[in-house]
Chimera marker file (.cmm) of the C-alpha trace (Angstrom):
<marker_set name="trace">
<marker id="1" x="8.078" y="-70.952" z="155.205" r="1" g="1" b="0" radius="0.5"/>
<marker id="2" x="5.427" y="-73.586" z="154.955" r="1" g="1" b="0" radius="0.5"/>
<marker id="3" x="2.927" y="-73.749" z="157.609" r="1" g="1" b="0" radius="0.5"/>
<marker id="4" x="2.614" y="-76.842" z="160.151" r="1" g="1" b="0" radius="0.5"/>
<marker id="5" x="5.811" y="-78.769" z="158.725" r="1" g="1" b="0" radius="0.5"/>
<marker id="6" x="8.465" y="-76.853" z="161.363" r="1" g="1" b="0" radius="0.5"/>
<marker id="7" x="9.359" y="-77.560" z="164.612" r="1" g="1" b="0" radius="0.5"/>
<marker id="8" x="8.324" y="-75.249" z="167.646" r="1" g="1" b="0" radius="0.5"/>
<marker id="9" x="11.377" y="-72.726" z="168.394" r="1" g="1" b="0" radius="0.5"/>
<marker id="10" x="11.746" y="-71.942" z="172.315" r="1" g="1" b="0" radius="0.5"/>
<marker id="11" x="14.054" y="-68.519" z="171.786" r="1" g="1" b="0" radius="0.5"/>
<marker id="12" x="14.481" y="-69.222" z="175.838" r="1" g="1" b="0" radius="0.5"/>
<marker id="13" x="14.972" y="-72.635" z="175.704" r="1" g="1" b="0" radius="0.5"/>
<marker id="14" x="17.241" y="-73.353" z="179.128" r="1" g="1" b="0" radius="0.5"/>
<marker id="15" x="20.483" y="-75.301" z="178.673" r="1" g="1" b="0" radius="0.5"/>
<marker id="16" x="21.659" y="-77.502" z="182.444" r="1" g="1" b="0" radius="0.5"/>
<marker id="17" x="25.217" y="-78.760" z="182.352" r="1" g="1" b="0" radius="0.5"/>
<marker id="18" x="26.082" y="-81.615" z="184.819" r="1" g="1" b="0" radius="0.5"/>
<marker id="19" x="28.631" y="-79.076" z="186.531" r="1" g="1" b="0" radius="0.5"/>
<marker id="20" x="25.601" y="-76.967" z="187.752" r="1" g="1" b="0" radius="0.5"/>
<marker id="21" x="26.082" y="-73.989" z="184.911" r="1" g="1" b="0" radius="0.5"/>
<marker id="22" x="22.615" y="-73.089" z="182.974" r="1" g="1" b="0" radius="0.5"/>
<marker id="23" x="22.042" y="-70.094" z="180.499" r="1" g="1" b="0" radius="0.5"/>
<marker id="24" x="19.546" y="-69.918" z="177.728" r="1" g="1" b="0" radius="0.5"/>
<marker id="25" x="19.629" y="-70.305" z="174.008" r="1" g="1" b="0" radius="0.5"/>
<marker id="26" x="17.346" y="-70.854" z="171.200" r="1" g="1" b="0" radius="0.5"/>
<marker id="27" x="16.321" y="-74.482" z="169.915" r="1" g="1" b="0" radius="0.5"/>
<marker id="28" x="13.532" y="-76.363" z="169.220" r="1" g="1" b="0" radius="0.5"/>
<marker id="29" x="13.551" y="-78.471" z="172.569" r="1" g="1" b="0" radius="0.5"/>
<marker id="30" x="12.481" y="-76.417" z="175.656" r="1" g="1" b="0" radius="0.5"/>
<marker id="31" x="15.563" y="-77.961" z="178.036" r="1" g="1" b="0" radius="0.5"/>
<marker id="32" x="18.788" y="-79.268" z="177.432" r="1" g="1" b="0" radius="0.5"/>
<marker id="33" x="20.976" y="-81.277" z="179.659" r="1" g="1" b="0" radius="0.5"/>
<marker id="34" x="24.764" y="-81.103" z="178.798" r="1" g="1" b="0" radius="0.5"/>
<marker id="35" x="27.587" y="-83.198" z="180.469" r="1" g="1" b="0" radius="0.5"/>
<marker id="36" x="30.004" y="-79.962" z="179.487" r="1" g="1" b="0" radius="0.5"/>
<marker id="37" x="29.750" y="-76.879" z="179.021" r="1" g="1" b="0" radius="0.5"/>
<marker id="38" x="32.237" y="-73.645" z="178.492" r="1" g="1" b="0" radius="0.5"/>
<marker id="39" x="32.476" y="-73.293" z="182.392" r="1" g="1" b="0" radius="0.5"/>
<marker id="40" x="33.950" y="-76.664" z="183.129" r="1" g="1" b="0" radius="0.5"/>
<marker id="41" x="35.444" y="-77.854" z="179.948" r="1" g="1" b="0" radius="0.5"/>
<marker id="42" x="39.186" y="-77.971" z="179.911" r="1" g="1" b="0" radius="0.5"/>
<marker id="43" x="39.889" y="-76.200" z="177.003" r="1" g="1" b="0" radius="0.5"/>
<marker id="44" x="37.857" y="-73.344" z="178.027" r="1" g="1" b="0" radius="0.5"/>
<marker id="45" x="39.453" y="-72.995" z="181.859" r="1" g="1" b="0" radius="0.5"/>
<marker id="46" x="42.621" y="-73.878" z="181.039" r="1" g="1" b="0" radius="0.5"/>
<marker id="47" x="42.648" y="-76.928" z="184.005" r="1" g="1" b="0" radius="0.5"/>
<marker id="48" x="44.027" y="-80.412" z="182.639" r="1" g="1" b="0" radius="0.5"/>
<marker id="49" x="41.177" y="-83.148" z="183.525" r="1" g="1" b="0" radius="0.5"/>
<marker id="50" x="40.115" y="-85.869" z="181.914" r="1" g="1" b="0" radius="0.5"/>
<marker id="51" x="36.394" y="-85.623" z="181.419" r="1" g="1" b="0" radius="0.5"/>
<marker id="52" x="35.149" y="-89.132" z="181.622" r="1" g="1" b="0" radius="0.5"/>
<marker id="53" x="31.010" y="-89.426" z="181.687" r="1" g="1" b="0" radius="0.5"/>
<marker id="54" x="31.085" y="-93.855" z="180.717" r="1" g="1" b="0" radius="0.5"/>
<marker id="55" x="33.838" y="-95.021" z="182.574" r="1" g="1" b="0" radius="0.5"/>
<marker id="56" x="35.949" y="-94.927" z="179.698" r="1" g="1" b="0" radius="0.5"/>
<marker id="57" x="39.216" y="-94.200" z="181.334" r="1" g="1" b="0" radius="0.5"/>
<marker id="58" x="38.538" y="-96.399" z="184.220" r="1" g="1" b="0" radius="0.5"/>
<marker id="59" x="37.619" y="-99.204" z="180.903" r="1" g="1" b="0" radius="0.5"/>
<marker id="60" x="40.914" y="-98.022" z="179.266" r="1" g="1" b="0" radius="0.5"/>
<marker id="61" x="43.123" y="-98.063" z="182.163" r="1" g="1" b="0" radius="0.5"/>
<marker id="62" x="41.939" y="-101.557" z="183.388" r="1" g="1" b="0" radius="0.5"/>
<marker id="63" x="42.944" y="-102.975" z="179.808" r="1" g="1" b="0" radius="0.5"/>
<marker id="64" x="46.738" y="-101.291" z="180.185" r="1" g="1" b="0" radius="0.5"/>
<marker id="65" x="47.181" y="-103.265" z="183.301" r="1" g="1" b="0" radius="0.5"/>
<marker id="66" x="45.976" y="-106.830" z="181.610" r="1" g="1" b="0" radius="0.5"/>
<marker id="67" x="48.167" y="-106.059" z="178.906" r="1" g="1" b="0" radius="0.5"/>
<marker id="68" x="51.444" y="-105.053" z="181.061" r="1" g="1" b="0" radius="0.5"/>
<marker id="69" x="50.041" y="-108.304" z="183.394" r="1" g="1" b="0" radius="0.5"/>
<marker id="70" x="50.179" y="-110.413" z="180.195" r="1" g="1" b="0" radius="0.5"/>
<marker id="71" x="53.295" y="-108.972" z="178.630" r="1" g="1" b="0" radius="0.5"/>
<marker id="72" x="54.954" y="-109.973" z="182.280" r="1" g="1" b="0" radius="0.5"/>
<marker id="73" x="53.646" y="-113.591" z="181.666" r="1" g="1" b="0" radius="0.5"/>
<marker id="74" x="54.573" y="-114.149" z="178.720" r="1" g="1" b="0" radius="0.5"/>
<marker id="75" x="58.934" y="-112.747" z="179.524" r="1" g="1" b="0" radius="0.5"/>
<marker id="76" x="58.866" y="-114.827" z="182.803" r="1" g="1" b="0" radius="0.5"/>
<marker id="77" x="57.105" y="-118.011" z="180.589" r="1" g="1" b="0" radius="0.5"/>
<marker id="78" x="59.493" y="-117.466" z="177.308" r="1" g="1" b="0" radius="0.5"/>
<marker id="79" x="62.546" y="-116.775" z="180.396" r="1" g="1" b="0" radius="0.5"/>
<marker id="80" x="61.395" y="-120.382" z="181.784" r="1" g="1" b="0" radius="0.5"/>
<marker id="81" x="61.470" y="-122.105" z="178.480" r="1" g="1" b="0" radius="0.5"/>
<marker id="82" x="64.673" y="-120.326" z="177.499" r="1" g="1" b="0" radius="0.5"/>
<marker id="83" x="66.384" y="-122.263" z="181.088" r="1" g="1" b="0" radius="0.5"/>
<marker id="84" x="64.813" y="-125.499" z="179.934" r="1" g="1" b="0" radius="0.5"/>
<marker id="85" x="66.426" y="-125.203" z="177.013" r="1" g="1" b="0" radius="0.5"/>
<marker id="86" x="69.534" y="-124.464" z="178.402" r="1" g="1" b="0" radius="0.5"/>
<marker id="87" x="69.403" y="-127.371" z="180.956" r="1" g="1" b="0" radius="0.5"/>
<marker id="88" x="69.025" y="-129.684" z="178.232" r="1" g="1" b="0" radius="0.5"/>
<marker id="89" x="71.727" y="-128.003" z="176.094" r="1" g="1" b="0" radius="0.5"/>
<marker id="90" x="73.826" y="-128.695" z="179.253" r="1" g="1" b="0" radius="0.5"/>
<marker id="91" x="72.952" y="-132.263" z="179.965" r="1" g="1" b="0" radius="0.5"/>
<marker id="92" x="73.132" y="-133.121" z="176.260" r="1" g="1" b="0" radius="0.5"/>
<marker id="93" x="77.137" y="-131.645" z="176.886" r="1" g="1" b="0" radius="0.5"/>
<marker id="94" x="77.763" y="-133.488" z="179.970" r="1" g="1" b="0" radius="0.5"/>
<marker id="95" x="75.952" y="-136.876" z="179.063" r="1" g="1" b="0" radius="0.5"/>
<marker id="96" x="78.304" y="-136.195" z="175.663" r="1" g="1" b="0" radius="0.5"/>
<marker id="97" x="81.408" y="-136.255" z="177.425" r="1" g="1" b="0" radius="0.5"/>
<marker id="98" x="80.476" y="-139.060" z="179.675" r="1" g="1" b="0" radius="0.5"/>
<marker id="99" x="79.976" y="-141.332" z="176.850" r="1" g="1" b="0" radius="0.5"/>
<marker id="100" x="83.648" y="-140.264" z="175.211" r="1" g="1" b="0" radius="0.5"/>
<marker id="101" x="85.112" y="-141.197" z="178.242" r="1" g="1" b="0" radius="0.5"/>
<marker id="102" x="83.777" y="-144.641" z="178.658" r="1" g="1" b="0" radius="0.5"/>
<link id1="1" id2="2" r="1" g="1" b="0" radius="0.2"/>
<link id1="2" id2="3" r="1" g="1" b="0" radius="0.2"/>
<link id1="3" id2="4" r="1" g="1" b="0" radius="0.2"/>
<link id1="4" id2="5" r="1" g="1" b="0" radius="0.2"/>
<link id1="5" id2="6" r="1" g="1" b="0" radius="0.2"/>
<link id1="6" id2="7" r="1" g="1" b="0" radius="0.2"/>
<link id1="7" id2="8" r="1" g="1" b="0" radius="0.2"/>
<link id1="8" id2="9" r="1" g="1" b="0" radius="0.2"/>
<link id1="9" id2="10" r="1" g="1" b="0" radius="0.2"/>
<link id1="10" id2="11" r="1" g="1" b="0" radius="0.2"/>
<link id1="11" id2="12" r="1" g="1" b="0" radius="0.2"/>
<link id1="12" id2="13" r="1" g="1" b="0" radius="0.2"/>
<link id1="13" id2="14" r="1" g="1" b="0" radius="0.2"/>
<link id1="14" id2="15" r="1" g="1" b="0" radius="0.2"/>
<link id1="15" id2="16" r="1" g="1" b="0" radius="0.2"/>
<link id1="16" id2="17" r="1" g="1" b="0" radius="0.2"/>
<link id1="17" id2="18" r="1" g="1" b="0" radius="0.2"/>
<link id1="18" id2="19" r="1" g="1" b="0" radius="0.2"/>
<link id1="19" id2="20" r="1" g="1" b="0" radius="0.2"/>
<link id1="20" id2="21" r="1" g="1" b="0" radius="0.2"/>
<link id1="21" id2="22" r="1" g="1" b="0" radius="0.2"/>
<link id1="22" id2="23" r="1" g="1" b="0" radius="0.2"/>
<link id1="23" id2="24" r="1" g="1" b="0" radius="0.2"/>
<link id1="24" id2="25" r="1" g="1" b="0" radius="0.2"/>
<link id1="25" id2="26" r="1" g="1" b="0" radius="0.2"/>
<link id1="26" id2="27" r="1" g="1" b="0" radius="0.2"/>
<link id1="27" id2="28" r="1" g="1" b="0" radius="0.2"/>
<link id1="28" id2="29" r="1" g="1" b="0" radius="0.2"/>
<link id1="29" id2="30" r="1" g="1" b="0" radius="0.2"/>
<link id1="30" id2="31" r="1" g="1" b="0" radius="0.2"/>
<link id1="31" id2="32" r="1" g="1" b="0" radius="0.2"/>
<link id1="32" id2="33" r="1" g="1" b="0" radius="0.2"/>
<link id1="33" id2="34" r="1" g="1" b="0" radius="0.2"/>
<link id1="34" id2="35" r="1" g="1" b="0" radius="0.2"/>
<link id1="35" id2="36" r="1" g="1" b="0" radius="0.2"/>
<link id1="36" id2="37" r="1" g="1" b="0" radius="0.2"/>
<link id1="37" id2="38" r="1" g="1" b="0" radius="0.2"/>
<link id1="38" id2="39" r="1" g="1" b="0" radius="0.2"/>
<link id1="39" id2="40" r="1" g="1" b="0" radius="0.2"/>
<link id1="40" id2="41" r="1" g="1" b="0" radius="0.2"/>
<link id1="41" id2="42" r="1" g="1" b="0" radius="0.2"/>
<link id1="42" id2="43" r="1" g="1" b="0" radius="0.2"/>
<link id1="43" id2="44" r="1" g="1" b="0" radius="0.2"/>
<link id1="44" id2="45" r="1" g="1" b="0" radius="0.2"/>
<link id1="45" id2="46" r="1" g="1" b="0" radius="0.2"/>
<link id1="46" id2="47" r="1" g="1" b="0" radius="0.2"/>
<link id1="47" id2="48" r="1" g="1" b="0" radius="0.2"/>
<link id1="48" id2="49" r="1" g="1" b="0" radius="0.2"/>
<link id1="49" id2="50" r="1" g="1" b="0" radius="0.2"/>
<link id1="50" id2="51" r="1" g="1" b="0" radius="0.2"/>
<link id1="51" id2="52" r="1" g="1" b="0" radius="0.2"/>
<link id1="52" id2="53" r="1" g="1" b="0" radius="0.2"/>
<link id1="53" id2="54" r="1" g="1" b="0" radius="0.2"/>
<link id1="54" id2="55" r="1" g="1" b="0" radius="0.2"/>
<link id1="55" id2="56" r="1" g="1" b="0" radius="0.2"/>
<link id1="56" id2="57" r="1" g="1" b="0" radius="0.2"/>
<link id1="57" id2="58" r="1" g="1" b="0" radius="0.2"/>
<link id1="58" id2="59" r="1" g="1" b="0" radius="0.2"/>
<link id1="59" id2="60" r="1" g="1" b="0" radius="0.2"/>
<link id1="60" id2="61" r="1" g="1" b="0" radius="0.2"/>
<link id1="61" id2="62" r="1" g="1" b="0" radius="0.2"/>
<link id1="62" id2="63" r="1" g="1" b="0" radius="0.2"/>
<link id1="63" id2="64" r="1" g="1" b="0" radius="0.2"/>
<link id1="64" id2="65" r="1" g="1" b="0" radius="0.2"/>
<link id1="65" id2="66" r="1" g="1" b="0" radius="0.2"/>
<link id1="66" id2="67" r="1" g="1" b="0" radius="0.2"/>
<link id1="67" id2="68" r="1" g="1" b="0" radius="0.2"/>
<link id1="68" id2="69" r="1" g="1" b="0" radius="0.2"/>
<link id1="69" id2="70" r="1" g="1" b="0" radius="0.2"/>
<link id1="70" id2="71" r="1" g="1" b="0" radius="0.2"/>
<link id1="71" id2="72" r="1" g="1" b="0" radius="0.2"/>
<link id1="72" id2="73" r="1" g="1" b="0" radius="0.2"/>
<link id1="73" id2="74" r="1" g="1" b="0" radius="0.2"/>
<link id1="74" id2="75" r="1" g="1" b="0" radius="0.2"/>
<link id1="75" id2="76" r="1" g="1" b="0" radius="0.2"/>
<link id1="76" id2="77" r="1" g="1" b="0" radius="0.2"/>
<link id1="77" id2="78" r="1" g="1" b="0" radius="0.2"/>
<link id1="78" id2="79" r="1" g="1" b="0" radius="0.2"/>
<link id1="79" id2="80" r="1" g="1" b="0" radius="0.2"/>
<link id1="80" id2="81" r="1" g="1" b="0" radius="0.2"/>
<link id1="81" id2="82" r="1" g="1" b="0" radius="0.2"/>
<link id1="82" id2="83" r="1" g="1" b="0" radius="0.2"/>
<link id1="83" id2="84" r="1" g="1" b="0" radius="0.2"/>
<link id1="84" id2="85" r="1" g="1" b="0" radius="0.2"/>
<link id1="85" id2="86" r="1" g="1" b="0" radius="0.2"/>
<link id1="86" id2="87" r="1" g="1" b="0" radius="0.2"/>
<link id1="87" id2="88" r="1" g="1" b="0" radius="0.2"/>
<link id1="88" id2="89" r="1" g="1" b="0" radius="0.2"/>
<link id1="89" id2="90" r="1" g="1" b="0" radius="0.2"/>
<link id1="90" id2="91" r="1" g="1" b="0" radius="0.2"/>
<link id1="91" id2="92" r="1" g="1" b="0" radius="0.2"/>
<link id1="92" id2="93" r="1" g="1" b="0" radius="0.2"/>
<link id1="93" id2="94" r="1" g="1" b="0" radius="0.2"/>
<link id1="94" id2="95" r="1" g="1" b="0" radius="0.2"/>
<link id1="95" id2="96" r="1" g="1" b="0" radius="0.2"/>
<link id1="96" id2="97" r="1" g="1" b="0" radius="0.2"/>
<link id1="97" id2="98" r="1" g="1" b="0" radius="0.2"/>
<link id1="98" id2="99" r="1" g="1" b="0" radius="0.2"/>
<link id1="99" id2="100" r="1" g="1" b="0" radius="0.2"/>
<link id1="100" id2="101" r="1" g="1" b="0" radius="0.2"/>
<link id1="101" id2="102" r="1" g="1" b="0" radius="0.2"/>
</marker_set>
């Protein structure tokens, strides 16, 4: 290996998840901070959680409701302009048959 062009290597270098967990591995940074880590991660315990560190869910699950909102806006609106049309269908008819009469 060449000399001075390598990173420093901590063989004791301490690793902190957010769940509380730390052990100690080898890098070239002295501490690591970790949102998961084999003790909390859902594959690894088997528990069914979503793990959600930027409010990506929360971001996700607020966009499913505008759309739902806005898919119920747009059936009522298309229902309203569907009874207009029928109205006039209907007065069309009747105004039809009033002028046959006369």
């Amino acid at each position: 290996m060449k000399k001075g062009i390598h990173p420093t290597y901590y063989p004791d270098a301490v690793v902190v998840c957010a769940c509380g967990n730390t052990f100690t591995v080898g890098s070239t940074v002295k501490m690591i901070r970790t949102d998961v880590c084999s003790a909390c991660h859902p594959f690894f315990t088997g528990e069914q959680r979503i793990v959600d560190t930027a409010g990506q869910v929360q971001r996700f699950m607020q966009r499913l409701q505008a759309a739902e909102a806005h898919a119920k806006r747009r059936k009522k609106k298309k229902r309203k302009v569907l009874l207009e049309i029928v109205e006039e269908e209907e007065q069309a008819q009747t105004s039809g048959e009033k002028s046959s009469e006369a």
